[in-house]
C-alpha positions as CSV (number, residue, x, y, z in Angstrom):
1,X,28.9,26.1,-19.7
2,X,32.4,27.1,-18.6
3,X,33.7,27.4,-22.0
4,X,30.6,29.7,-22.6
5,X,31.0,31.6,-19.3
6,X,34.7,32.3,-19.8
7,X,34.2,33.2,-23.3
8,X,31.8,35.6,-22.1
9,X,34.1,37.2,-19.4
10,X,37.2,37.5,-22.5
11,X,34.4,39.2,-24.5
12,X,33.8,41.8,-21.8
13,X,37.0,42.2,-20.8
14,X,38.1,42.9,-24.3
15,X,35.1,45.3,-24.2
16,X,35.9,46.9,-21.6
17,X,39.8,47.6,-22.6
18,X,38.7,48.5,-26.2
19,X,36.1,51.3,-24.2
20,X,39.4,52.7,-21.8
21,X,41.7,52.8,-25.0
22,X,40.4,53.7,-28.2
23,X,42.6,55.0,-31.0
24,X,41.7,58.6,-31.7
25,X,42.6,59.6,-35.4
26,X,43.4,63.0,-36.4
27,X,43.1,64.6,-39.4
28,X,44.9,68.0,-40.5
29,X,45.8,70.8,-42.7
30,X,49.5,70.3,-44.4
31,X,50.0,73.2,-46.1
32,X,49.5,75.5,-42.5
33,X,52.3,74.3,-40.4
34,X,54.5,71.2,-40.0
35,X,52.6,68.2,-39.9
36,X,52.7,64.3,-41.6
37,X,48.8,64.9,-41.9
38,X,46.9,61.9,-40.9
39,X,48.0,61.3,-36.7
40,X,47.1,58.1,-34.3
41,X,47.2,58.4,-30.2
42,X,45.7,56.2,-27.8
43,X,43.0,58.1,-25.2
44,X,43.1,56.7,-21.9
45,X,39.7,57.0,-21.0
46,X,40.3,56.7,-17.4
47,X,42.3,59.8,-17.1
48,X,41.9,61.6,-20.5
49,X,45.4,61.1,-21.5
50,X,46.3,61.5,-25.2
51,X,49.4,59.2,-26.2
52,X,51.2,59.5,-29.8
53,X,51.4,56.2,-31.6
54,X,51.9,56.9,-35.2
55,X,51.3,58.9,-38.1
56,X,50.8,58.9,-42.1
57,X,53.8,59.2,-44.3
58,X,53.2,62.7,-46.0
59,X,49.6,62.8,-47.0
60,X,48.4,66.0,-48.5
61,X,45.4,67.7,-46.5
62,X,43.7,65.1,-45.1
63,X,41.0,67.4,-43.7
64,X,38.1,64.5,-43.3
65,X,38.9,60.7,-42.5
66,X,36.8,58.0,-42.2
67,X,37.1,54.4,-40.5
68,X,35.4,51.3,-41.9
69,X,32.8,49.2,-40.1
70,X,35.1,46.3,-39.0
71,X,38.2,49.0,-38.3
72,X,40.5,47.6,-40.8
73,X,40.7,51.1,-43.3
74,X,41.0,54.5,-42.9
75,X,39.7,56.6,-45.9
76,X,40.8,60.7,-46.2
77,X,40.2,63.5,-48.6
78,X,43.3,65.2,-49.5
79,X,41.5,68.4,-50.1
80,X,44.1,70.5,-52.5
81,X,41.7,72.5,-55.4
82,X,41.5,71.1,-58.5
83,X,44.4,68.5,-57.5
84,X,42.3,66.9,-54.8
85,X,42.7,63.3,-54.3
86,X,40.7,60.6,-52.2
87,X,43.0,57.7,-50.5
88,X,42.8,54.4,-48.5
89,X,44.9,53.3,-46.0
90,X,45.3,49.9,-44.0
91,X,44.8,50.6,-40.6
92,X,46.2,48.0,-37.7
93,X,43.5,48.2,-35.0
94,X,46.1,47.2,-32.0
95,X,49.2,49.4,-32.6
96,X,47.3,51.9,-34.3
97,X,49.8,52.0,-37.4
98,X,48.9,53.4,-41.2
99,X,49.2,51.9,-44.5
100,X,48.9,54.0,-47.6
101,X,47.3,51.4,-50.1
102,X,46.1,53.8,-52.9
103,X,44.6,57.0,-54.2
104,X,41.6,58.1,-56.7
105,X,41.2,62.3,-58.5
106,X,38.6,63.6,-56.3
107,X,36.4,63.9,-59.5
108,X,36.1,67.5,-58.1
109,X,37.8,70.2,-56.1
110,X,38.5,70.6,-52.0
111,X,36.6,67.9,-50.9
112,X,35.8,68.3,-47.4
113,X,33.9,65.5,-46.3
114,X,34.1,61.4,-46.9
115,X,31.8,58.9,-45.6
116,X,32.3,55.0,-46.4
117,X,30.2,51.5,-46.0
118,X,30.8,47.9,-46.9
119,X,31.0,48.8,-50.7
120,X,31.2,52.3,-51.5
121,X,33.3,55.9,-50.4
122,X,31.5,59.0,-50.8
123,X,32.5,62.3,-51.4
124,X,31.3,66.2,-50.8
125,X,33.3,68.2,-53.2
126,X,33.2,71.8,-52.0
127,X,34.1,74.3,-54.3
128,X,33.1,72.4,-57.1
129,X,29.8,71.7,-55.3
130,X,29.9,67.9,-56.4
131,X,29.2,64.5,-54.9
132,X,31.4,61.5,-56.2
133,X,30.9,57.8,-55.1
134,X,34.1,55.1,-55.2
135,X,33.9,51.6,-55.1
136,X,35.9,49.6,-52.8
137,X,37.9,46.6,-53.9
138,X,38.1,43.5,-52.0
139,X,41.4,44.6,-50.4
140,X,39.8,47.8,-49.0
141,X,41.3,50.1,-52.2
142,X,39.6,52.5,-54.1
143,X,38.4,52.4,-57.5
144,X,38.2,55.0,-60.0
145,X,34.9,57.5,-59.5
146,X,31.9,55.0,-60.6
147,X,29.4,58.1,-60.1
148,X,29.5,61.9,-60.1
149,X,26.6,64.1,-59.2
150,X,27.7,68.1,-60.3
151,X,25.0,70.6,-58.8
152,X,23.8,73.6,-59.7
153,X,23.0,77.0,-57.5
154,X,23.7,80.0,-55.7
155,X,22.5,81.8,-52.6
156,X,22.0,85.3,-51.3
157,X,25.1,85.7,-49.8
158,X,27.7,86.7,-52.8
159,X,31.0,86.1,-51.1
160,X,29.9,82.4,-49.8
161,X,26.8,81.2,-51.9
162,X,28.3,82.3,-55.7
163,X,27.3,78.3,-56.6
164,X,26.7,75.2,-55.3
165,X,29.1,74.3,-52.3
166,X,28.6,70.6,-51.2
167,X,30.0,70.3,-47.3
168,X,28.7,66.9,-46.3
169,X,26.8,63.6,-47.6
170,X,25.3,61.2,-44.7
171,X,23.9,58.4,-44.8
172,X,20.3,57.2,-43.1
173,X,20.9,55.3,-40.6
174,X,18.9,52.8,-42.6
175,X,21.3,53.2,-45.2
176,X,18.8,53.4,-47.7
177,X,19.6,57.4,-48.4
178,X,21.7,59.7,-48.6
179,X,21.5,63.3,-47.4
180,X,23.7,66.0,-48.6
181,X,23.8,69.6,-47.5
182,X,24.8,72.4,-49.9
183,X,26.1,75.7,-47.9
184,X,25.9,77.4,-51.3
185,X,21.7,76.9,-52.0
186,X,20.8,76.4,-48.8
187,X,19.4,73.3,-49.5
188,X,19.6,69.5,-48.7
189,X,19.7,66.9,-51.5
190,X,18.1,63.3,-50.6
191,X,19.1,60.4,-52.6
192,X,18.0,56.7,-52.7
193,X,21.5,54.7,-51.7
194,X,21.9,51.9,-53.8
195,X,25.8,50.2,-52.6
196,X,25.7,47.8,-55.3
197,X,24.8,49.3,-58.2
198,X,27.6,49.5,-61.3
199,X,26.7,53.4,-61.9
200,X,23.6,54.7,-60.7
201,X,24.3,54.6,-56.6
202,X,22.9,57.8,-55.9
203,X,19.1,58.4,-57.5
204,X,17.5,61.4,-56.6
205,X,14.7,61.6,-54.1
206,X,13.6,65.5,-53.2
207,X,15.1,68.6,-52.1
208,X,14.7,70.3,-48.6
209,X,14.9,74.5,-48.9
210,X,15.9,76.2,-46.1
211,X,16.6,79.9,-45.0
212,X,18.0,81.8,-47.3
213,X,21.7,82.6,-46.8
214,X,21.8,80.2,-43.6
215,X,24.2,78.4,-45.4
216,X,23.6,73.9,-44.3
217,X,26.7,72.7,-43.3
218,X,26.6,69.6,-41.3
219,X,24.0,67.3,-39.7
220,X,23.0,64.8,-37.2
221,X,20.2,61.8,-36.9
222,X,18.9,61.1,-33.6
223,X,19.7,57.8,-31.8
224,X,16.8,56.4,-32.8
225,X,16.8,57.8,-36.7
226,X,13.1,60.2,-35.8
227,X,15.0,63.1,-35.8
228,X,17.7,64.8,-38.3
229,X,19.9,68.0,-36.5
230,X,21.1,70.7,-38.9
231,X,23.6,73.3,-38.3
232,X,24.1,76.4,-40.7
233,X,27.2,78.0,-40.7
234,X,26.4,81.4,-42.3
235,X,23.7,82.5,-39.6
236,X,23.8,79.7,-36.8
237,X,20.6,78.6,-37.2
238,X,20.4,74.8,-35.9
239,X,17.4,73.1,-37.3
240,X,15.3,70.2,-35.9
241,X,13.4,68.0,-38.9
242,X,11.2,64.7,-38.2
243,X,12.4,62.0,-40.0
244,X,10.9,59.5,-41.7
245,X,11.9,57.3,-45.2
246,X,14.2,60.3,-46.6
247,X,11.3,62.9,-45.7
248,X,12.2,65.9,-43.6
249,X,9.7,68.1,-42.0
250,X,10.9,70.8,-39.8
251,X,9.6,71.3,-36.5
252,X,11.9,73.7,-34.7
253,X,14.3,76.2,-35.2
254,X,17.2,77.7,-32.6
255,X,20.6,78.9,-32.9
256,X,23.7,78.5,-31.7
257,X,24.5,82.3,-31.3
258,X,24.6,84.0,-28.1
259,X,21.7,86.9,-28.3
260,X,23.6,89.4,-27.4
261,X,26.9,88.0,-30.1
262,X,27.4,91.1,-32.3
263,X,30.8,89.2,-34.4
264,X,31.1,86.9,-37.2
265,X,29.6,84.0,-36.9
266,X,31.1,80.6,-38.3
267,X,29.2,77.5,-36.8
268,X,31.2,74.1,-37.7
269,X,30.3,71.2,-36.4
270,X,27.5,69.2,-34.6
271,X,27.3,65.7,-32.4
272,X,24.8,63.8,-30.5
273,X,26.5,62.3,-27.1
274,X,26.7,58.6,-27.0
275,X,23.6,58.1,-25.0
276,X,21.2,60.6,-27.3
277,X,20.3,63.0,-24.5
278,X,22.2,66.1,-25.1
279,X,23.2,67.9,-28.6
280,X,26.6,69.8,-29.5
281,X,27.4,72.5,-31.5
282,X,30.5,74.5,-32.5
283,X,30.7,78.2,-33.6
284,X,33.6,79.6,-35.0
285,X,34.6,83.1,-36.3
286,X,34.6,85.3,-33.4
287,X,32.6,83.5,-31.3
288,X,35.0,80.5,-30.6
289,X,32.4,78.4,-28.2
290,X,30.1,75.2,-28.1
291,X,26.4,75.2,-27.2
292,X,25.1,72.7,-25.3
293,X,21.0,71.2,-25.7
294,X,19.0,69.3,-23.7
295,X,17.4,66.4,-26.4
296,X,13.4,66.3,-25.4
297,X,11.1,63.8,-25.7
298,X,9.7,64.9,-29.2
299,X,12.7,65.8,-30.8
300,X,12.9,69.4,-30.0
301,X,16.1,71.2,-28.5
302,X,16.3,73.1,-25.0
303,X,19.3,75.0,-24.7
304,X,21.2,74.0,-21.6
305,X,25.1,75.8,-21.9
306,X,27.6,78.1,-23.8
307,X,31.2,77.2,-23.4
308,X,34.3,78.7,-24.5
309,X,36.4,75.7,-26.7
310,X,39.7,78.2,-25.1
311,X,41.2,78.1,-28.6
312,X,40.6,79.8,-32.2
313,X,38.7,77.7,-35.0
314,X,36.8,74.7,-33.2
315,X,36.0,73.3,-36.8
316,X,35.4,69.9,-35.6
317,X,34.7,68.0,-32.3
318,X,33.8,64.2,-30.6
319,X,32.9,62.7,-27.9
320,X,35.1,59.7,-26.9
321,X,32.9,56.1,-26.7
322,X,32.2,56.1,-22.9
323,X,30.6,59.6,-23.2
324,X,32.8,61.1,-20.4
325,X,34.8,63.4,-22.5
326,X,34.1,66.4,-25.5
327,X,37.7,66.7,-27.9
328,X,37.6,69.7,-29.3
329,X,40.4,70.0,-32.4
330,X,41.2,74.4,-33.3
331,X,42.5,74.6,-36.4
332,X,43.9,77.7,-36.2
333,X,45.7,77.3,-32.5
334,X,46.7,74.3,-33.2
335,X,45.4,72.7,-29.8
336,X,42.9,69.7,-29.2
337,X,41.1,71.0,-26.1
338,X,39.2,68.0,-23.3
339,X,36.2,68.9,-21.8
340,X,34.7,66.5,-19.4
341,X,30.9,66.1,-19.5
342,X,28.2,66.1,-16.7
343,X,25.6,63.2,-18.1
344,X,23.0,64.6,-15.7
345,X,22.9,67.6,-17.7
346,X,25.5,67.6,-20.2
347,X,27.1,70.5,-19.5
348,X,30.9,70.7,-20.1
349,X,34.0,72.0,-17.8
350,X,37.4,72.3,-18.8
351,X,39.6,69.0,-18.2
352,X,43.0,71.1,-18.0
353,X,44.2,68.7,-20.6
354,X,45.3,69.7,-24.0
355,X,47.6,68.4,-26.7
356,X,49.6,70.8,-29.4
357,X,49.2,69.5,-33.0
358,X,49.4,71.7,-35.9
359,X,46.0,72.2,-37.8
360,X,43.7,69.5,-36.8
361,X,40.2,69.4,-38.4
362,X,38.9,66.3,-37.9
363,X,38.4,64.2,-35.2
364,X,36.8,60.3,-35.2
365,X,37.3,57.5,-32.5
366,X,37.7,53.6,-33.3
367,X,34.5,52.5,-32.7
């Protein structure tokens, strides 16, 4: 019983460390301003401090990263047009320090978003409105492209929706699809996920149609998986589906522009906080802000707060594991902006604390 009870009280403490201290990991633009593009710090949860601890050596535009399950890889896009690149890295869970171990062709150009499991990476390919799936070696490397899914369409809006533009695949959080939203036909793609399979990973299900012109950009499940969250970037419309075996039926639709907002609107990016009460959303372009939403009961959104993110470009955003704290990363002010969050109500105030960093765009917390 001792041995049990003082394993138990290591456990938690090492819980309880790993929550004041995670590793945040940055991903930027290269080609906007100095920077190594992939950058480690250490958030003191405590006090919101943001320490440096490493960076990449020289990777190209790693605007999306992605850490795997157990923490031991880091995956990016190196999003660079037709000369796009996908690569792995080793990643040391205490010190924070990178490992490049290799790289795969995109299979596609700009890819903007990267997702990974046990076996598999997957890709949204934007301009070239493709999704292409990697297997994982043993060692946590990639292997050449096993699948690539090229789609077809176009959307009202000429100067955005001339063809299909994939901006990001999910997974269920059954893992047994995968959803992926296409600003260019305003439509999202389901696909049954099989991880093992030599070729065929991604079969298709059915297609969602939404507004015309809204333009899908990214998306959120619900803590408990009933509910699916989509933002569109072309109009702000933020849609609520029920969700249920890869079948979406919507049951609301709100925005995340201000009624009044007469600029261009730009919405990025959207997050559930950690205990699946509150829902939030960025909105670029002119706007520059985050709205704030109350979760209800059945799904449906209340809106609760607009905040200024006090810097230009709020493409992407997290919240840090104890739920205390908002990171918003401006791409074009080159700033990572803390908010500190009320969990009564979910409403954010500025922290006073910021960090410089050129470009950043993306955003993830060790888990």
């Amino acid at each position: 019983m001792k041995i049990s009870l003082l394993s138990a009280t290591i456990l938690s403490t090492l819980f309880a460390n790993a929550q004041q201290h995670p590793k945040l990991i940055v991903g930027t633009y290269t080609n906007a301003c100095e920077s190594n593009g992939i950058y480690v710090f250490d958030f003191d949860a405590k006090d919101a401090q943001l320490r440096l601890l490493s960076s990449s050596e020289k990777t190209v535009n790693p605007s999306y990263v992605t850490l795997s399950d157990d923490g031991q890889f880091l995956y990016s896009v190196n999003e660079n047009g037709k000369d796009s690149k996908v690569s792995a890295f080793w990643f040391d869970r205490e010190n924070g320090s990178l490992g490049f171990l290799s790289s795969q062709n995109a299979e596609g150009a700009d890819p903007c978003y990267i997702l990974n499991d046990g076996e598999n990476v997957v890709v949204a390919n934007y301009s070239s409105g493709s999704i292409s799936v990697f297997e994982k070696n043993k060692f946590g490397a990639l292997k050449e492209a096993k699948q690539v899914i090229k789609l077809e369409g176009h959307g009202p809006n000429t100067k955005r929706q001339e063809s299909a533009h994939l901006h990001m695949v999910q997974l269920s959080p059954d893992r047994k699809y995968l959803l992926a939203n296409d600003l260019g036909s305003d439509r999202i793609y389901v696909y049954d996920y099989n991880p093992n399979a030599e070729k065929d990973t991604l079969k298709y299900k059915n297609t969602v149609n939404l507004k015309p012109g809204s333009g899908p950009r990214h998306l959120s499940f619900s803590k408990d998986g009933k509910f699916v969250y989509l933002l569109q970037e072309l109009d702000g419309t933020l849609t609520v589906f029920s969700y249920h075996d890869g079948m979406l039926d919507k049951i609301q639709e709100t925005t995340v522009v201000a009624s009044d907002f007469k600029g261009e609107t730009s919405a990025a990016d959207i997050h559930i906080s950690p205990d699946g009460k509150f829902l939030y959303a960025t909105n670029r372009g002119e706007a520059n802000d985050i709205s704030v939403f109350a979760i209800q009961n059945d799904g449906k959104l209340e809106f609760a707060q607009r905040q200024q993110t006090l810097g230009k470009g709020p493409r992407n955003f997290t919240i840090d594991p104890t739920g205390n704290y908002l990171l918003v990363a401006h791409q074009y002010t080159n700033n990572i902006v803390i908010f500190n969050i009320d969990k009564t109500n979910g409403k954010l105030t500025y922290s006073g604390k910021q960090v410089p960093i050129c470009a950043p765009v993306c955003l993830v917390f060790t888990h």
